[in-house]
C-alpha positions as CSV (number, residue, x, y, z in Angstrom):
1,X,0.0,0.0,0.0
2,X,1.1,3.6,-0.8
3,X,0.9,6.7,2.3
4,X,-2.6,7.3,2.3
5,X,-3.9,4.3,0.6
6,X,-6.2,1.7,2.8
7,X,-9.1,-1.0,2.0
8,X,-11.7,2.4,1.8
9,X,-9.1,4.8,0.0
10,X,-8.3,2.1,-2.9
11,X,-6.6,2.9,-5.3
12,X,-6.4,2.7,-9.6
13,X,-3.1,1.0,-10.9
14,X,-3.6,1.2,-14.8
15,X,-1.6,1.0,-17.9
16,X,-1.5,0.5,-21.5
17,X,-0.6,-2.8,-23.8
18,X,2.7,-2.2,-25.4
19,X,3.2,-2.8,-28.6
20,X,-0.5,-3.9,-28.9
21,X,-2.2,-3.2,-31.9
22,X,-6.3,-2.0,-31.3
23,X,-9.0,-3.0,-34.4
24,X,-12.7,-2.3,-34.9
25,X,-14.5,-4.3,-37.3
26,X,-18.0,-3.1,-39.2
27,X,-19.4,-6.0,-41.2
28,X,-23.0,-7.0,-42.3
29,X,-24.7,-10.8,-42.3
30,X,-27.0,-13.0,-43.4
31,X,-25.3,-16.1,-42.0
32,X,-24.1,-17.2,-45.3
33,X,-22.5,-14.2,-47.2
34,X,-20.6,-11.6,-44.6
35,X,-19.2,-8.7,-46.0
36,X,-16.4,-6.4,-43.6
37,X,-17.4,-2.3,-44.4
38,X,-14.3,-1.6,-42.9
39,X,-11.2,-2.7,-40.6
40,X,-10.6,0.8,-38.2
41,X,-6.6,0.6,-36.4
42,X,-6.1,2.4,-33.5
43,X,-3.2,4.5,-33.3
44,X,-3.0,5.5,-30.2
45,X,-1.9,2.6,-27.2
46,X,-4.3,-0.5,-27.3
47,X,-6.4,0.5,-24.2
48,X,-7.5,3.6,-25.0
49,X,-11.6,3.8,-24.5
50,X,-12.8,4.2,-28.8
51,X,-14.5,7.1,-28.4
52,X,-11.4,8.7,-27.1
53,X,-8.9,7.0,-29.3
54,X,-7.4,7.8,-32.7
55,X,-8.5,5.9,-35.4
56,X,-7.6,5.0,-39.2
57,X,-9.0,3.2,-42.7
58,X,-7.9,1.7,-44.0
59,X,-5.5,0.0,-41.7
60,X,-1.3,0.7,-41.9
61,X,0.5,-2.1,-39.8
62,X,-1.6,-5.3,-40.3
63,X,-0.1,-7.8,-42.6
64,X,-2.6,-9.7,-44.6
65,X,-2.6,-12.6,-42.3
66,X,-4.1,-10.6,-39.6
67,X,-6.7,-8.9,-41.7
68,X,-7.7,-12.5,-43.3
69,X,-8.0,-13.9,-39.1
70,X,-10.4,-10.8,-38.5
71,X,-12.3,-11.5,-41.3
72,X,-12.6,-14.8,-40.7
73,X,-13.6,-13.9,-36.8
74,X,-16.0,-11.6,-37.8
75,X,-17.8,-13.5,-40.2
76,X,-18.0,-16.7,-38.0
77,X,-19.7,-14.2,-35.4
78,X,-22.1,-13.1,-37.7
79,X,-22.8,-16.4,-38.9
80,X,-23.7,-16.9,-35.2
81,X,-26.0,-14.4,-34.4
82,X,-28.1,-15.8,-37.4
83,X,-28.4,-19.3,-36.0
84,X,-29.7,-17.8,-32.9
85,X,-32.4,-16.1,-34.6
86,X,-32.2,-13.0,-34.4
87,X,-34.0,-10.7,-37.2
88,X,-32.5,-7.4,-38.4
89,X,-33.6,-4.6,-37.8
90,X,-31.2,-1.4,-39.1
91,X,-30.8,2.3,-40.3
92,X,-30.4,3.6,-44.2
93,X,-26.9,2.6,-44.4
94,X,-26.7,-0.9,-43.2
95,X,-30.5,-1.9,-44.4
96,X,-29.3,-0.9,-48.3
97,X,-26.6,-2.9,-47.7
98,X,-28.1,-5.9,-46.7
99,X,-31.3,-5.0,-49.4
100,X,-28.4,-5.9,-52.0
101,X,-27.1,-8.9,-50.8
102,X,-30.7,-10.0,-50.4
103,X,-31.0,-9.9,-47.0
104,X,-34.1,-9.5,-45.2
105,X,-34.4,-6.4,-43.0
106,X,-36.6,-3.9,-41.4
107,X,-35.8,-0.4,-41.8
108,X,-36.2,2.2,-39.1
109,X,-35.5,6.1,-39.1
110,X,-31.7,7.2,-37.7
111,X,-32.8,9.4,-34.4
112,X,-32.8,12.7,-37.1
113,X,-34.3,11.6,-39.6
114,X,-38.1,11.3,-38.2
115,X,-40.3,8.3,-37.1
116,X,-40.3,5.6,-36.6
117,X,-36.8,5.7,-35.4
118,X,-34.7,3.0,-33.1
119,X,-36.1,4.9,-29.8
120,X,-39.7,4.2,-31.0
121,X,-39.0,0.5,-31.7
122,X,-37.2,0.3,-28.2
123,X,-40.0,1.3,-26.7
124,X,-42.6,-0.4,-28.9
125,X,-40.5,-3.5,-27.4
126,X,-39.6,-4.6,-30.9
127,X,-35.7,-4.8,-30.1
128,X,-34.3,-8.0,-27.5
129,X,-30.8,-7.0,-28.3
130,X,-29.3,-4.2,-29.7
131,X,-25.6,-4.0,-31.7
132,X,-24.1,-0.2,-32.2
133,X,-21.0,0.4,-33.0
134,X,-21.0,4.3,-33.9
135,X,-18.4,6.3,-35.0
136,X,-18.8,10.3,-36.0
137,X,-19.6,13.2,-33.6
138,X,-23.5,12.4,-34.3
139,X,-23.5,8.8,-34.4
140,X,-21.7,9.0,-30.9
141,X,-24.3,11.8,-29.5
142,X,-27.1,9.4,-30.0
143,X,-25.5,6.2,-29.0
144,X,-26.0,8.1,-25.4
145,X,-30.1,8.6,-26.4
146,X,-29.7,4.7,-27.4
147,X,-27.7,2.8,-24.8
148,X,-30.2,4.9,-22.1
149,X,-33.7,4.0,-23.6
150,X,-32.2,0.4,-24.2
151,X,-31.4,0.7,-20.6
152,X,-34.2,1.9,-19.5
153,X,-35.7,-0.6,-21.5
154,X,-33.8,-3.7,-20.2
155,X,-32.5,-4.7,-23.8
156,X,-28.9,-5.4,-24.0
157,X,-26.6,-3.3,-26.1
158,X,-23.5,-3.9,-27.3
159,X,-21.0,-1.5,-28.8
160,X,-18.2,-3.5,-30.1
161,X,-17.5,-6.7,-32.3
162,X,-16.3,-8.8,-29.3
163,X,-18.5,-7.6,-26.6
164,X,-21.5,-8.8,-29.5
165,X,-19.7,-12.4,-29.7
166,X,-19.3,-12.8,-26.1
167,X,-23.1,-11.9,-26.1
168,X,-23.8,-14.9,-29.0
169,X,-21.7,-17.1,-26.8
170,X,-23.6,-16.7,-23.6
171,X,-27.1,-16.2,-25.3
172,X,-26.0,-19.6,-27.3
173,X,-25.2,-21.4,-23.7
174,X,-28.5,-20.6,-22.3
175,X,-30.5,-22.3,-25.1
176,X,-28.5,-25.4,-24.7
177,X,-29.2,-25.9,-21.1
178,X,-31.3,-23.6,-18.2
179,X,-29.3,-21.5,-15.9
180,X,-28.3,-23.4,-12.5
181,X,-27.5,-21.3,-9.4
182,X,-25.1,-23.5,-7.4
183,X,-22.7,-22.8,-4.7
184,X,-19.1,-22.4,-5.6
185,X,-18.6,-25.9,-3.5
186,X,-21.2,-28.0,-6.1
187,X,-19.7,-26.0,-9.2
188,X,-16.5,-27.7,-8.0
189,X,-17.9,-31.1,-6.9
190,X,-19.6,-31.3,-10.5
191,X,-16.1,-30.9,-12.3
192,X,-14.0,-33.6,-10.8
């Protein structure tokens, strides 16, 4: 402990990934054809919160290697949230991109552009789960709007490509079997 530090005066010990290397990935699916919009490199420390960090496209450092292993991530995550059923819903952009690869979607208003818009469908209860990964000063101003009607809402949002396969994982895990509450001693018993 440092002077002036105790269990009630904790404190934050933080730091950055050297030499990591940060990516966002936009992609569309129908479960079949996936098509990456773009790959987005941080180039600021790996760490940095997105919204803060600075970002370019089309990437600089990644060999191809990398960019084919996010690709193939990405589309094995999309692939995933189609097997779990989920319809799309979207705005302009994303909805004429899946129009022309023949994907069925719904298309709702951006926030600005009138009704109905993603808010009304939130509260309509016509989203389970939402996936936003804005970028842009007005993109960003309404993610706030979103993430706190989806919250008020109780509909899960995600902002980023991994938090949104973590999500497939665990939403895939409760459809194979119902949620158990057991103590940490019969979690432990069961895996001997």
């Amino acid at each position: 402990m440092t002077a002036g530090t105790t269990v009630f005066r904790p404190i934050l010990i933080d730091r950055f990934l050297e030499d990591a290397i940060e990516v966002d990935v936009d992609c569309i699916s129908d479960g079949d054809t996936t098509v990456i919009g773009a790959v987005m490199e941080h180039i600021e420390e790996a760490g940095i919160h997105s919204g803060d960090s600075a970002c370019v496209i089309p990437t600089f450092s990644l060999s191809k290697k990398v960019l084919d292993g996010i690709a193939s991530a990405t589309k094995a995550m999309a692939r995933e949230f189609v097997k779990l059923g989920f319809e799309i819903i979207s705005t302009s952009g994303t909805a004429d991109a899946l129009t022309k690869a023949k994907i069925k979607v719904t298309k709702v208003f951006k926030i600005h552009e009138g009704r109905p818009n993603v808010l009304d469908r939130i509260k309509n209860g016509d989203i389970n789960f939402i996936i936003n990964t804005p970028s842009g000063k007005i993109p960003r101003e309404h993610e706030v709007v979103i993430r706190n009607a989806a919250l008020a809402a109780k509909i899960p949002i995600m902002t980023t490509v991994r938090a949104a396969l973590a999500s497939a994982n665990g939403i895939r895990s409760l459809q194979k079997r119902k949620v158990q509450v057991r103590s940490l001693q019969e979690y432990n018993d069961s895996n001997r």
